[in-house]
C-alpha positions, -999 to +999 in steps of 0.1 A: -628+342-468-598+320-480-619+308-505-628+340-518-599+356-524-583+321-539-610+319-565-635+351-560-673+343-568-666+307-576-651+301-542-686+309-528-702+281-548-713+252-518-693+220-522-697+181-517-691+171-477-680+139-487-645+127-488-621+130-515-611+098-505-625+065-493-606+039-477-608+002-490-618-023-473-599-049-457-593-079-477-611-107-464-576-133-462-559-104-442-590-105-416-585-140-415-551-137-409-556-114-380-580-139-365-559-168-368-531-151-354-548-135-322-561-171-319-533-194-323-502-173-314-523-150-289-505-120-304-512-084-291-527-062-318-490-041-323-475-078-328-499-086-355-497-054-371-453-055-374-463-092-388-487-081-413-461-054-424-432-079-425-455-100-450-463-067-471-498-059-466-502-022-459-522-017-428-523+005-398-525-002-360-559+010-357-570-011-384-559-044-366-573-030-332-610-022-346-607-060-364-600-074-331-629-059-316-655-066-339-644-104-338-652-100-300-612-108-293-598-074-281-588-086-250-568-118-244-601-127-214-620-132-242-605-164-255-597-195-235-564-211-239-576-237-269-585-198-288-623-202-282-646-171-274-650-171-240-674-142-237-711-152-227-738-129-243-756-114-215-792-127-209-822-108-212-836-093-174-873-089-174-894-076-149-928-087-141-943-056-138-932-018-138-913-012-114-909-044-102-867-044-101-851-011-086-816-006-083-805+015-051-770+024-046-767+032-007-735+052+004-732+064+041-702+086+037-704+106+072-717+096+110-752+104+113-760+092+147-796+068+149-825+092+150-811+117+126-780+147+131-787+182+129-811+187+101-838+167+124-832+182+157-813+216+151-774+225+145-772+234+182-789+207+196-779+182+224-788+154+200-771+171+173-739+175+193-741+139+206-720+122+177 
């Protein structure tokens, strides 16, 4: 409606959904940087951000925090104290056959005497009203 009555018929006309801006990249050096820095000094992404101000490069928190993620170095238990990945791809299960591996969660949350409670034998039961 806004559209309308700011430019009448010509409002109506569909427009492009793509943004009227597009971020740049990240300079490669910059990624670096943040690498070498979460590395070496073990910086926090906040740290490495006020850092990358101080030396002039105009970048965001988030920016630094998604870099540090896709380099697999988000969190400081990733790295060992020398600045190595520490993370271990996960392997591959396979199962013989289908069905082969089930996974059974088992929670006994109240007392259900042995031989069944009150569904089995009736609410009013003697063997309900044992437990």
């Amino acid at each position: 409606m806004a559209r309308y009555l700011a430019a009448g018929e010509a409002g109506l006309v569909d427009r492009p959904s793509i943004p009227r801006r597009s971020q740049q990249r990240t300079p490669a050096p910059v990624v670096e940087l943040i690498e070498s820095l979460r590395r070496e000094r073990k910086w926090s992404a906040r740290r490495i951000h006020h850092h990358l101000l101080g030396l002039g490069h105009q970048l965001h928190l988030p920016t630094v925090g998604r870099w540090l993620h896709r380099l697999g170095i988000s969190r400081l238990r990733d790295l060992t104290p020398a600045g190595e990945n520490a993370r271990r791809t996960p392997g591959r299960i396979r199962a013989a056959w289908p069905g082969h591996m089930v996974h059974l969660d088992v929670k006994k949350v109240g007392k259900i005497p042995d031989g069944g409670g009150w569904r089995t034998h009736g609410r009013g039961s003697a063997q309900a009203l044992k437990s």
